[in-house]
NUVEXRO-582440 format. One record per residue (C-alpha): residue in one letter; x, y, z; chain. Coordinates in steps of 0.5 Angstrom, whole numbers, plus 2048, in hexadecimal, padded with zeros to 3 digits. Layout:
residues N
 rest  px  py  pz kette
    A   X   Y   Z     A
...
//
This chain:
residues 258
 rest  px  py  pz kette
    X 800 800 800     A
    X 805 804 7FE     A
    X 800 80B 7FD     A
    X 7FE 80A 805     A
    X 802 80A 80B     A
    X 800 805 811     A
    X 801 807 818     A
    X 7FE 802 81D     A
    X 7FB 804 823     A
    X 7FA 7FC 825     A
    X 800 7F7 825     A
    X 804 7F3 82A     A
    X 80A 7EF 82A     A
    X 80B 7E9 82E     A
    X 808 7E2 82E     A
    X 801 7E1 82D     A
    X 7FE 7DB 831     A
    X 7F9 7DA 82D     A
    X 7FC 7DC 825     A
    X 7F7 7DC 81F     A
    X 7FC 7E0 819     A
    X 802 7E0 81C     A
    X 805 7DA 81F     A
    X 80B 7DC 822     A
    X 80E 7E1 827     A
    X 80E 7E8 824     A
    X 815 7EB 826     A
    X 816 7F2 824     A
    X 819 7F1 81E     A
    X 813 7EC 81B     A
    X 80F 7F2 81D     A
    X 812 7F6 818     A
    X 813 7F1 813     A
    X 80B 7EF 814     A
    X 80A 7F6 812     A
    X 80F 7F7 80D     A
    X 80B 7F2 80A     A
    X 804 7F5 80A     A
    X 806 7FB 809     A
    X 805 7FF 810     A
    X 80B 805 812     A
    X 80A 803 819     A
    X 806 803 81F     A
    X 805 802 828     A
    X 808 7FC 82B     A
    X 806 7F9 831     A
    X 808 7F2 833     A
    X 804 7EB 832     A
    X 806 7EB 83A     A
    X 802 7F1 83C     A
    X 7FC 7EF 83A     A
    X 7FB 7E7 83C     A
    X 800 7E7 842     A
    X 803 7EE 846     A
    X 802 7F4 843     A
    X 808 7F5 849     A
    X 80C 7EF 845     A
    X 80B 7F2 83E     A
    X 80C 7F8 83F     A
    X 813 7F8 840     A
    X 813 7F2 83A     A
    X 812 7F7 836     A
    X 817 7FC 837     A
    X 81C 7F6 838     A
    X 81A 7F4 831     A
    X 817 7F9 82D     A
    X 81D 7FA 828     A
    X 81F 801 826     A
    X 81B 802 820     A
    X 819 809 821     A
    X 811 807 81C     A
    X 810 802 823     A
    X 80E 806 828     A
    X 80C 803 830     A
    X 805 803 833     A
    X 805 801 83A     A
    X 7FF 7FE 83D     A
    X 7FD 800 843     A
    X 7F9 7FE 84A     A
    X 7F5 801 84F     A
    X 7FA 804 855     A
    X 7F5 802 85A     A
    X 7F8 7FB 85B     A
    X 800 7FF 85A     A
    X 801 7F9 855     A
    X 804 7FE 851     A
    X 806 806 850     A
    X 803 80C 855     A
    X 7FF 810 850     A
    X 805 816 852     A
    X 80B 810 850     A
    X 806 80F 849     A
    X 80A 815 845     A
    X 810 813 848     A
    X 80F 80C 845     A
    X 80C 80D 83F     A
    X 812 813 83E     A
    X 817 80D 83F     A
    X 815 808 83B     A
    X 814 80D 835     A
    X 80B 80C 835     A
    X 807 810 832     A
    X 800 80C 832     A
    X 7FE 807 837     A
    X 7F9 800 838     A
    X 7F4 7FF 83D     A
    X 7F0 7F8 83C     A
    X 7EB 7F8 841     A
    X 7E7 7F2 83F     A
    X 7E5 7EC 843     A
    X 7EA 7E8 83F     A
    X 7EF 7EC 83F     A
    X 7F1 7F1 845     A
    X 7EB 7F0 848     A
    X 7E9 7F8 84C     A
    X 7E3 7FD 84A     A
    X 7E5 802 845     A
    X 7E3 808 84A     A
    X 7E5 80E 84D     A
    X 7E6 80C 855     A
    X 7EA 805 852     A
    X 7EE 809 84B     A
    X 7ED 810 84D     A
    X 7F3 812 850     A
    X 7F7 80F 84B     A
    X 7F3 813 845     A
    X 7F3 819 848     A
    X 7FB 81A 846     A
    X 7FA 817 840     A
    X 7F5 81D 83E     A
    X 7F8 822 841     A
    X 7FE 81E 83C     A
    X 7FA 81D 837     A
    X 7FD 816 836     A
    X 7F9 812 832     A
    X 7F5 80C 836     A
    X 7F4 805 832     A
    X 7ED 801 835     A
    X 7ED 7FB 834     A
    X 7E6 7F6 835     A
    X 7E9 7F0 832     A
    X 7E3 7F0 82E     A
    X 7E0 7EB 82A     A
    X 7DD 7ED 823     A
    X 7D6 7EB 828     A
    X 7D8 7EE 82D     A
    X 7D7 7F6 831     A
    X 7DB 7FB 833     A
    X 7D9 7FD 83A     A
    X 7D6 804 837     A
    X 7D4 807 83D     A
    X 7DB 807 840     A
    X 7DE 80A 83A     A
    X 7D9 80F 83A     A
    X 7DA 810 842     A
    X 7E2 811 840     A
    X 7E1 816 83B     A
    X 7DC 81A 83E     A
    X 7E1 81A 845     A
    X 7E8 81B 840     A
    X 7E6 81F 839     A
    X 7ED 821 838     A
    X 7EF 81A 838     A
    X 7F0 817 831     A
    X 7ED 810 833     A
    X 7ED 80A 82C     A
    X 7E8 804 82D     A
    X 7EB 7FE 82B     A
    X 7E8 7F9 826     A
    X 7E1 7FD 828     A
    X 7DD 7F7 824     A
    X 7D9 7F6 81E     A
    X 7D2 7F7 821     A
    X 7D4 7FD 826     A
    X 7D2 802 822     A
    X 7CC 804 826     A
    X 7D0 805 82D     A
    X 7D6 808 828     A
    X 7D2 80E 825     A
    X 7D0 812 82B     A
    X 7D7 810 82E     A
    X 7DB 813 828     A
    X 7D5 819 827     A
    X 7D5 81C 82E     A
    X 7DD 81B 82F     A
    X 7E1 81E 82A     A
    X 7E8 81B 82D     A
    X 7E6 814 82C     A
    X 7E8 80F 827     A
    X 7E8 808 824     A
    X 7ED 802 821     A
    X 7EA 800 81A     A
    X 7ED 7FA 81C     A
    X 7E7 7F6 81F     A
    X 7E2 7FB 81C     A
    X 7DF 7F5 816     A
    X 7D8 7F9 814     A
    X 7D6 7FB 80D     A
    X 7D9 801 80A     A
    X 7D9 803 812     A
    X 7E0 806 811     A
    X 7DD 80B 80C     A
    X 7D7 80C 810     A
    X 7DB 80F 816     A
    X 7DF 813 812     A
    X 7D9 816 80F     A
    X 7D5 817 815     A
    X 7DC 818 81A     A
    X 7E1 81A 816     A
    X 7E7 815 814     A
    X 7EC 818 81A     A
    X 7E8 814 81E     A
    X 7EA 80D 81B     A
    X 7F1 80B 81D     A
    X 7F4 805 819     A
    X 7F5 7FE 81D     A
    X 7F6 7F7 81C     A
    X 7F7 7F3 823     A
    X 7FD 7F0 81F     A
    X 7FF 7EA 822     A
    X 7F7 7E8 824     A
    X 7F5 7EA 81E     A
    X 7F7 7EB 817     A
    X 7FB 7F1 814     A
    X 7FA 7F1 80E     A
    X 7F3 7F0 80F     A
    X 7F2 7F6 813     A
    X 7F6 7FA 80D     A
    X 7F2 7F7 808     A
    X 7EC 7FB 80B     A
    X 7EF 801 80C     A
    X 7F1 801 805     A
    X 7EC 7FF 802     A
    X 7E7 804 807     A
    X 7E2 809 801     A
    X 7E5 80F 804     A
    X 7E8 814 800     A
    X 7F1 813 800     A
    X 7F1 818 805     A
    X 7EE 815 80A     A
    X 7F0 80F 809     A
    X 7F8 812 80B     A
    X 7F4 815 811     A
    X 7F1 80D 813     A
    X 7F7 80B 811     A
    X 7FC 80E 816     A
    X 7FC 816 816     A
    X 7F7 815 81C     A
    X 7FB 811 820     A
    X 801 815 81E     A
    X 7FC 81B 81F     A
    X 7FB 818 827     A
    X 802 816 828     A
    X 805 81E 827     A
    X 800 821 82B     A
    X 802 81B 832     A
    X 806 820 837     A
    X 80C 81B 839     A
//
């Protein structure tokens, strides 16, 4: 896709427990081989590790393993400070600083870290992450039939409106919980990836504008090149698709104060 350039808000290193397109451990460099191959200029990282085990753990296999590549850039994954798992909201700039973090996951799903998404569990942490400015990935784990939990987003974004907040993989029947969410908070966002309604891209671009569709493939969970076509293929004219395709996220990433 030599005319669109690719940055991918939604990709991981790290060995997947349970792998469906892409069987071995992904290194940094078979990251940036992988990408080479579709066509994608870079993206956000977050280790495998951080998500299916300890955010602790994989955070720190992140920086470890996570090459030199300037187009690879770390997304840390974060928990609720009110267990002291991992950093105090004011430790949180220190670390993102240190670890080169622009953006940061939280997957407070039953199935994975398993906490209310919610001002008295999340607050303090969101609360420096909006005076920052520092993009907030939210990641429901969620199946193609499943539901975001749409009054928590729309709790979060009413409590933190400067906060750039990205849903991830927001589901091919979610449009009736999404519309309302991207219609009254304009500092709302979604992954394409996940996003599997007919001509739903190009409906959102229409009613909401492009700057609010983020390109992501969930890359090793789910397939690059897949989530490339889809972007590529979207009915929106080239410069939105360019929007799509990495000027929103590269637009989110220059605006984090860290």
């Amino acid at each position: 896709m030599p005319d669109l350039e690719l940055f991918d808000c939604n990709s991981f290193i790290g060995q997947v427990s349970v792998p469906r397109f892409y069987p071995q451990r992904v290194t940094a460099s078979a990251l940036r081989s992988e990408f080479d191959r579709i066509g994608v200029a870079g993206g956000l990282v977050t280790h495998v590790a951080a998500r299916e085990y300890s955010p602790i753990l994989g955070n720190d296999l992140l920086r470890d393993e996570l090459s030199d590549d300037p187009g690879l850039t770390p997304c840390l994954t974060l928990l609720p400070t009110g267990t002291g798992e991992l950093w105090a909201a004011e430790n949180l700039l220190d670390e993102l600083r240190q670890r080169g973090a622009r953006a940061v996951r939280l997957f407070p799903s039953a199935t994975i870290h398993r906490y209310p998404l919610d001002r008295r569990v999340i607050g303090d942490l969101l609360g420096v992450l909006e005076t920052t400015r520092v993009p907030v990935l939210v990641d429901f784990d969620l199946g193609r039939r499943d539901e975001a939990d749409w009054r928590a987003l729309y709790d979060l974004a009413e409590a933190f409106p400067e906060l750039p907040l990205v849903v991830v993989r927001p589901g091919g029947r979610s449009d009736r919980g999404l519309y309302p969410f991207l219609r009254n908070y304009p500092n709302t966002h979604i992954e394409t990836g996940g996003y599997w309604v007919h001509h739903g891209l190009e409906r959102i671009s229409d009613t909401f504008g492009a700057d609010r569709l983020v390109f992501g493939s969930g890359f090793p969970y789910w397939s690059l090149s897949g989530a490339a076509y889809h972007v590529a293929t979207a009915g929106v004219s080239p410069e939105e698709k360019q929007l799509i395709g990495s000027g929103n996220l590269r637009r989110l990433l220059e605006g984090a104060h860290v």
